[in-house]
KENU-254123 format. One record per residue (C-alpha): residue in three letters; x, y, z; residue number from 0. Coordinates in steps of 0.05 Angstrom, whole numbers, plus 5000, padded with zeros to 4 digits. Example, Ala and Ser with C-alpha at 12.3 -4.5 7.8 and 13.67 -1.06 7.14 Angstrom:
['ala'; [5246; 4910; 5156]; 0],
['ser'; [5273; 4979; 5143]; 1],
***
This chain:
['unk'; [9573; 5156; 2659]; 0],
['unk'; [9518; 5158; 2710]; 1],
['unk'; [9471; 5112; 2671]; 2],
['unk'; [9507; 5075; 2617]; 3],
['unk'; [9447; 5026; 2599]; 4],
['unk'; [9405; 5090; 2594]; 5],
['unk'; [9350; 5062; 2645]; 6],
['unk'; [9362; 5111; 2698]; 7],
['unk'; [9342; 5165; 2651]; 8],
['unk'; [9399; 5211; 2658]; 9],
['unk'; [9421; 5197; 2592]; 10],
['unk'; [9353; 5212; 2566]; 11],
['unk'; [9347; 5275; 2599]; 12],
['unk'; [9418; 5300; 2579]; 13],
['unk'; [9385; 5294; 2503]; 14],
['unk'; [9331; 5329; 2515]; 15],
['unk'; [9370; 5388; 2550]; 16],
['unk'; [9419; 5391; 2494]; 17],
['unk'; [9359; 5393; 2446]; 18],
['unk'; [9324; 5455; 2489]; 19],
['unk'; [9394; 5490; 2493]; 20],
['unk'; [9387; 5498; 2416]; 21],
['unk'; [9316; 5507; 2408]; 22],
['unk'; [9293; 5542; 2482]; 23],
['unk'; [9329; 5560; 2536]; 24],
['unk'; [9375; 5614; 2486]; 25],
['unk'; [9315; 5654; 2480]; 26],
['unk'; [9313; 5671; 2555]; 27],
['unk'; [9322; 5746; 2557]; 28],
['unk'; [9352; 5761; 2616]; 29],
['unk'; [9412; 5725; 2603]; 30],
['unk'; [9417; 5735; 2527]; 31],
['unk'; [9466; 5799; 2539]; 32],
['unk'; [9508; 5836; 2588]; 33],
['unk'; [9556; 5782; 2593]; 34],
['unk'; [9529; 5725; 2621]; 35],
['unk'; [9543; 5648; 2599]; 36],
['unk'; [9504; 5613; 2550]; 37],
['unk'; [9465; 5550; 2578]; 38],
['unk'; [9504; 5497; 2580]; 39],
['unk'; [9559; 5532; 2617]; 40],
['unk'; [9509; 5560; 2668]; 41],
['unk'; [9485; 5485; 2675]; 42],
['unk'; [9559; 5475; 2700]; 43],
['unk'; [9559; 5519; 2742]; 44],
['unk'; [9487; 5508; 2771]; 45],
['unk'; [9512; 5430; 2788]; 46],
['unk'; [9568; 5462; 2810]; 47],
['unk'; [9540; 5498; 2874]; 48],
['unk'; [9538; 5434; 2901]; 49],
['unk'; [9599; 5395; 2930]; 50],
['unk'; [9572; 5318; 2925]; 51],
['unk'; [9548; 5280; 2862]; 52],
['unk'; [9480; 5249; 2895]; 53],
['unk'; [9462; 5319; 2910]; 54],
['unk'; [9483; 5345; 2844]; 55],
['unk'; [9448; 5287; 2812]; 56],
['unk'; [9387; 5303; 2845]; 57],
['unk'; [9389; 5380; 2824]; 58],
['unk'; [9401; 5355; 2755]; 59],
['unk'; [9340; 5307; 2757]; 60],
['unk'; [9298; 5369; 2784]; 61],
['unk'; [9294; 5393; 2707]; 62],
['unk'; [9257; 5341; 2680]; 63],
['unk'; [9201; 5373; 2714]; 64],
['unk'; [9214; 5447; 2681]; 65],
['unk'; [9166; 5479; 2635]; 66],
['unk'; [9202; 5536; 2595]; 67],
['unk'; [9151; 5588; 2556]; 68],
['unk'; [9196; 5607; 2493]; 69],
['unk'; [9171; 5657; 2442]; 70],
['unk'; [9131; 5624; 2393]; 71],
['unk'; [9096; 5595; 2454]; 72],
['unk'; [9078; 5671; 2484]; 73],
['unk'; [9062; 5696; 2411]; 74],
['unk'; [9014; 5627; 2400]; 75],
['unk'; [8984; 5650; 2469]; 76],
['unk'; [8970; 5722; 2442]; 77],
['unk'; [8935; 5690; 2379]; 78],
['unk'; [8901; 5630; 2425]; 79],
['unk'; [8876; 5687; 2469]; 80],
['unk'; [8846; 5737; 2417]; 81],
['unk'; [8813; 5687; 2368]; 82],
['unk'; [8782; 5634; 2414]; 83],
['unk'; [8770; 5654; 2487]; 84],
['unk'; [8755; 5742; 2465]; 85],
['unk'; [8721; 5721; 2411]; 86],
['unk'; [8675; 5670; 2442]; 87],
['unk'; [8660; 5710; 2508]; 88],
['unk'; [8642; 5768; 2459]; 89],
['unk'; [8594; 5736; 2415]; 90],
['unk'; [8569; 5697; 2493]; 91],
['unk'; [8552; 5763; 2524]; 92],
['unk'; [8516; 5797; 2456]; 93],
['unk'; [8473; 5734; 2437]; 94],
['unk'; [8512; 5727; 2374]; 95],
['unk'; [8486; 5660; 2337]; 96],
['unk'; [8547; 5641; 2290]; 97],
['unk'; [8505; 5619; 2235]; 98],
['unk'; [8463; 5676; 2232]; 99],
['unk'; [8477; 5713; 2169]; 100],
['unk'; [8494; 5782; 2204]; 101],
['unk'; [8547; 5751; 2247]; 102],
['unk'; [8601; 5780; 2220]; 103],
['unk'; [8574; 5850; 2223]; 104],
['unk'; [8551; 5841; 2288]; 105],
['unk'; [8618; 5812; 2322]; 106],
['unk'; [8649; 5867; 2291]; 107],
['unk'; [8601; 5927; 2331]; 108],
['unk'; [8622; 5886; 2388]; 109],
['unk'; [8699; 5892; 2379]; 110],
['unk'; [8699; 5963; 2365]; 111],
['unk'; [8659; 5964; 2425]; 112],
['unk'; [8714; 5927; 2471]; 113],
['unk'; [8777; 5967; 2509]; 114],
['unk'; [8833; 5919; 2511]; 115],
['unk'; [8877; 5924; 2576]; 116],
['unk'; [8944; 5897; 2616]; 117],
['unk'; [8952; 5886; 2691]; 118],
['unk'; [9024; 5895; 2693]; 119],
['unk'; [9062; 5916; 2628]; 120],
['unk'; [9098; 5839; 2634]; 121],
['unk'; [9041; 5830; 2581]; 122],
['unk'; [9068; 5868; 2527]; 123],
['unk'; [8994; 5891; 2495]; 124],
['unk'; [9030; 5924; 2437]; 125],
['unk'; [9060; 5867; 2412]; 126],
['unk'; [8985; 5822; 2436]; 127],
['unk'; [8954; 5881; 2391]; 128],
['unk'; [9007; 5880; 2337]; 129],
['unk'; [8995; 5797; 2332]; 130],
['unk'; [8933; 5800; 2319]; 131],
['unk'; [8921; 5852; 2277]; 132],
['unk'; [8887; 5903; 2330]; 133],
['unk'; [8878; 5971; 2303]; 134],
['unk'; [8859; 6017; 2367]; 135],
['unk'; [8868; 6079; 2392]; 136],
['unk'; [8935; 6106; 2430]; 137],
['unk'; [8904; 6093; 2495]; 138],
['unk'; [8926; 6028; 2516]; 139],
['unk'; [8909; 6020; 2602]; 140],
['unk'; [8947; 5988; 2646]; 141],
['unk'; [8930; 5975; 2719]; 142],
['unk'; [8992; 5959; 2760]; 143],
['unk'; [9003; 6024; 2789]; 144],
['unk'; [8941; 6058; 2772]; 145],
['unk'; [8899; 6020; 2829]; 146],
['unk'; [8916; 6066; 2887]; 147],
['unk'; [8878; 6122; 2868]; 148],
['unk'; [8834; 6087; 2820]; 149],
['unk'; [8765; 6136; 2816]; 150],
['unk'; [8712; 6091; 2767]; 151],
['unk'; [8672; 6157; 2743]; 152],
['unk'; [8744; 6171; 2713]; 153],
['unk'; [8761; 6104; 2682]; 154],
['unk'; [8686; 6101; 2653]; 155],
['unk'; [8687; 6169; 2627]; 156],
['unk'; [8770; 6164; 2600]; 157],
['unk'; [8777; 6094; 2587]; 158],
['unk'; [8710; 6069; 2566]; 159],
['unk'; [8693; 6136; 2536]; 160],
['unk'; [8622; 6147; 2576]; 161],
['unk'; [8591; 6215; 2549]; 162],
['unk'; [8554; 6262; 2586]; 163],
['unk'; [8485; 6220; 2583]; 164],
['unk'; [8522; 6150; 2612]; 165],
['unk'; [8528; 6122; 2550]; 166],
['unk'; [8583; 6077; 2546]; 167],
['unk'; [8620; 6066; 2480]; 168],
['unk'; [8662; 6015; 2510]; 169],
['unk'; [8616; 5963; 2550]; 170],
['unk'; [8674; 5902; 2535]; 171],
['unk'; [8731; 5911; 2577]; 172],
['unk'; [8789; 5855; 2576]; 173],
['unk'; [8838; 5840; 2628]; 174],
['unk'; [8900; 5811; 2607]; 175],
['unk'; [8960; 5782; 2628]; 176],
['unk'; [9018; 5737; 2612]; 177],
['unk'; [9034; 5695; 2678]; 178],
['unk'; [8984; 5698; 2737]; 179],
['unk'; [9021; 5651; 2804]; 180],
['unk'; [8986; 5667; 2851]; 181],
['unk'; [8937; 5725; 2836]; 182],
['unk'; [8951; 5774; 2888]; 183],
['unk'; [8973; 5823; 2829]; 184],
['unk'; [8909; 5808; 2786]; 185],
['unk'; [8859; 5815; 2843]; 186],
['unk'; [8856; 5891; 2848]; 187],
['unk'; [8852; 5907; 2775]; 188],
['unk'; [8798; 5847; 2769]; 189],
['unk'; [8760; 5872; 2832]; 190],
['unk'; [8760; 5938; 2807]; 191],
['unk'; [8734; 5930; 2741]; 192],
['unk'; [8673; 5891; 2769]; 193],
['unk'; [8670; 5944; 2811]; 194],
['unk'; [8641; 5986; 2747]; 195],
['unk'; [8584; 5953; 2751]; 196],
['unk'; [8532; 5901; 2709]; 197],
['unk'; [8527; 5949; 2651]; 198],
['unk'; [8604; 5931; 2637]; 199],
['unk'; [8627; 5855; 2613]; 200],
['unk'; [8687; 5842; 2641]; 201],
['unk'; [8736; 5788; 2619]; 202],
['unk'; [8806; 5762; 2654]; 203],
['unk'; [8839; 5724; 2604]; 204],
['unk'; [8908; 5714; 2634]; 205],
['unk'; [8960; 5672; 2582]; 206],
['unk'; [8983; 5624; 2641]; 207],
['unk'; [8955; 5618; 2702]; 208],
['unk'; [8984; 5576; 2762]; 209],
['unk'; [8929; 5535; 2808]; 210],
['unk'; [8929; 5587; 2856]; 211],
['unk'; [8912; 5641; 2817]; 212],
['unk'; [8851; 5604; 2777]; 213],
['unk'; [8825; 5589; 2834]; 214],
['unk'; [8825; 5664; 2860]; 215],
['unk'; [8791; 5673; 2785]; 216],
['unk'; [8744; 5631; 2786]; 217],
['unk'; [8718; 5650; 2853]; 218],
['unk'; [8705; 5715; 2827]; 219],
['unk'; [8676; 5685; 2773]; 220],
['unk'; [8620; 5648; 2812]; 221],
['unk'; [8601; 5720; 2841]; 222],
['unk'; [8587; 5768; 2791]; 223],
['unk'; [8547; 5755; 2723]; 224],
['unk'; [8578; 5809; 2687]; 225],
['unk'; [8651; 5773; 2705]; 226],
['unk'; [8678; 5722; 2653]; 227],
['unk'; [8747; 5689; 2670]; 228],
['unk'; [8781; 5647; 2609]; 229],
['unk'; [8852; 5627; 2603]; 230],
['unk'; [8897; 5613; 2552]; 231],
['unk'; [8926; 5560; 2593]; 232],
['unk'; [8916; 5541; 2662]; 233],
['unk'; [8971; 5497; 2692]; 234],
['unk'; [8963; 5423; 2730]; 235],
['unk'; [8993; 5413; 2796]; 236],
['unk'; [9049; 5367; 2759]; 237],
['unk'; [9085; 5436; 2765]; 238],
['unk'; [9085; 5445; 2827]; 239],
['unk'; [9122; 5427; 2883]; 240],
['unk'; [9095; 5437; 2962]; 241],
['unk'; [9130; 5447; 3021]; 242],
['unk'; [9092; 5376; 3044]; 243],
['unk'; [9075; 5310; 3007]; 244],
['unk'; [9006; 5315; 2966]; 245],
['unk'; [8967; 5258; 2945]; 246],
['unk'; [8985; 5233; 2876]; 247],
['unk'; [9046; 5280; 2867]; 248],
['unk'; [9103; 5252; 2823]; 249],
['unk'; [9147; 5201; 2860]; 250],
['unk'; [9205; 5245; 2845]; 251],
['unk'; [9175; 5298; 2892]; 252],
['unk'; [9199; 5277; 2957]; 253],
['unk'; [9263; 5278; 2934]; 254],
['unk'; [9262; 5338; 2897]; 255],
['unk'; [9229; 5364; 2969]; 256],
['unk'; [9277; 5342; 3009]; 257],
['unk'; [9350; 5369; 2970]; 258],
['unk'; [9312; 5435; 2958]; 259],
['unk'; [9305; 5451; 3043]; 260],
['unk'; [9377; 5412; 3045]; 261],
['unk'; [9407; 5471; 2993]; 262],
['unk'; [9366; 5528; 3011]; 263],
['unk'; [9420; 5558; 3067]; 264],
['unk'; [9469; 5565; 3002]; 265],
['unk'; [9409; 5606; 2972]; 266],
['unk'; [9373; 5645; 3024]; 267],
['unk'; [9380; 5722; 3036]; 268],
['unk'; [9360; 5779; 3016]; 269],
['unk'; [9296; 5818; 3017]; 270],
['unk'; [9254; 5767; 2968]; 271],
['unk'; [9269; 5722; 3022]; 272],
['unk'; [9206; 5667; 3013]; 273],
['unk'; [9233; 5601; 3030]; 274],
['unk'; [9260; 5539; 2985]; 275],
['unk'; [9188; 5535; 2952]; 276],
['unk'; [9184; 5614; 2922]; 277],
['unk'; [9137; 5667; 2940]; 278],
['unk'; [9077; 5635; 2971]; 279],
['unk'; [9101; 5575; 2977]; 280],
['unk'; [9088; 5564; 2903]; 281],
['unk'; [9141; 5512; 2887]; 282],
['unk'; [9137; 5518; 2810]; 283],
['unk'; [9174; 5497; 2759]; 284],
['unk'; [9154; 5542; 2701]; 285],
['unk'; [9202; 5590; 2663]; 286],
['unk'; [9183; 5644; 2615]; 287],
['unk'; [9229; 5668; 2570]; 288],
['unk'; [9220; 5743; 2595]; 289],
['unk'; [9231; 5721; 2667]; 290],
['unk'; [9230; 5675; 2708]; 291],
['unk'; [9175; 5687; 2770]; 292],
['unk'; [9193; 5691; 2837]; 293],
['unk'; [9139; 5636; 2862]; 294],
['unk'; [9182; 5593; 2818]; 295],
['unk'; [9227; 5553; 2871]; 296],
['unk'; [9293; 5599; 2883]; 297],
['unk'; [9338; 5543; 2871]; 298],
['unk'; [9329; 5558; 2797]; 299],
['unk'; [9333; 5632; 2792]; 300],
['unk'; [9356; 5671; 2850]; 301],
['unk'; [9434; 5693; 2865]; 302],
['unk'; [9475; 5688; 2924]; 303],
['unk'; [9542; 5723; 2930]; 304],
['unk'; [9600; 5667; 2930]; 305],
['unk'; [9541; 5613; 2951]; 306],
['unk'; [9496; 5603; 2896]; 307],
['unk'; [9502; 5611; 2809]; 308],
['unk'; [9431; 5615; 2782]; 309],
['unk'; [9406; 5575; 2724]; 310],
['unk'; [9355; 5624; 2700]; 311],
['unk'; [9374; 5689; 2733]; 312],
['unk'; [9313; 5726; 2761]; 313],
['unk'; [9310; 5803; 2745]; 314],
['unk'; [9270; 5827; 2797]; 315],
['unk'; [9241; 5897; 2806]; 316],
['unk'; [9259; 5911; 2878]; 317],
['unk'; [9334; 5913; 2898]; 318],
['unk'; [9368; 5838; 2915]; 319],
***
């Protein structure tokens, strides 16, 4: 009713949100049991936390601009990152020339020679390993709570498997992880492991990676030769919203910025309290189907007690 001639492109966007409903947004886990409602009645009640139609209008416009990971997009990601970006830095770092007759034989010395690893178990290496075909030992290593205390004669000797004479029969060690934001959860684990020193190639290949977080990466990068970062994919600024105008953002942006501080008393609260633009002032727009982050903006995912109905509930891992 709001755009009847179908120029306004409300009409267009209701399609394509039908059309996710059935092929998307089901898949998002944290709302796929336990009672809550399925998309289109969360979408109701969503525009419903506001009590005027230009505001609700605008809130409804704000999903043009989503980006939802589904599962064939995470389980093409696991593929993506295993068969171009390990494969490539691996044959990179050992000289391999693909045309050289013995290429096969010698990619595979090098893979038996590389220790897979997660920085937070979001990453879900079994099922990485499981996709493409990885047979490794039971040891899988995962950082997030191992950095405290992290001693790197240990991790070479357990994790590597250094004998007694130094000799390393893991030199390849790969960092990986499904959505990077910011960083600030990668940057231990990656400073660590370069920490090991040259005789260890190191490569961070997160899955998706937010602007602020590649360029955390790729600083890194610049500094150490034995330090290779490749993602799977690293997202544009389109995705983005800040708390002030940028050059060349979308002219929906302002906007968008301007009902998002306008709403954010129904929202705010709580001890993930970051503001309307998410945890660092992040502003994204992005949804995996496991979760959604928390440096996506709050509007979207977060839950407020007789104030605000999320669209994609957040399950966070500290009490809300």
């Amino acid at each position: 009713m709001e755009d009847p001639k179908g120029t306004d492109g409300i009409e267009e966007l209701k399609r394509d949100l039908e059309y996710l409903e059935q092929e998307l947004f089901h898949e998002y886990e944290v709302t796929e049991h336990g009672g809550h409602a399925n998309f289109g009645t969360r979408l109701a009640y969503w525009i419903g936390n506001l009590n005027n139609d230009p505001d609700r209008k605008g809130l409804y416009r704000l999903l043009s601009h989503l980006f939802f990971i589904g599962r064939a997009e995470q389980k093409a990601a696991y593929r993506t990152a295993y068969s171009k970006h390990i494969m490539q830095w691996l044959m990179r770092v050992a000289n391999i020339n693909p045309f050289q007759g013995n290429a096969n034989q010698l990619l595979e010395f090098e893979l038996a020679a590389t220790r897979y690893t997660e920085v937070t178990d979001s990453f879900g290496i079994r099922a990485f390993c499981t996709t493409n075909l990885i047979q490794t030992e039971a040891l899988r290593y995962k950082w997030e709570g191992n950095t405290t205390n992290w001693d790197a004669a240990t991790f070479r000797r357990e994790v590597l498997d250094e004998d007694n004479n130094g000799n390393l029969r893991r030199r390849n060690l790969v960092l990986l992880e499904d959505f990077v934001g910011s960083g600030s959860q990668m940057l231990d684990a990656v400073d660590l492991a370069v920490s090991l020193g040259p005789d260890v190639n190191v490569l961070l290949c997160p899955l998706f990676i937010c602007p602020e977080g590649d360029r955390e990466a790729r600083i890194r990068s610049n500094a150490a030769n034995h330090f290779s970062y490749s993602p799977v994919m690293q997202f544009d600024e389109r995705f983005f919203i800040s708390p002030t105008a940028v050059a060349g953002e979308h002219p929906d942006f302002p906007r968008i910025r301007r009902l998002l501080e306008k709403i954010h008393p129904l929202i705010e609260g709580g001890p993930q309290e970051y503001g309307p633009f998410g945890y660092r002032q992040t502003g994204g727009f992005i949804v995996p189907y496991t979760n959604c982050p928390d440096n996506s903006v709050p509007a979207i995912h977060k839950r407020r007690e007789n104030s605000w109905q999320p669209l994609f509930l957040r399950s966070s891992r500290l009490p809300v």
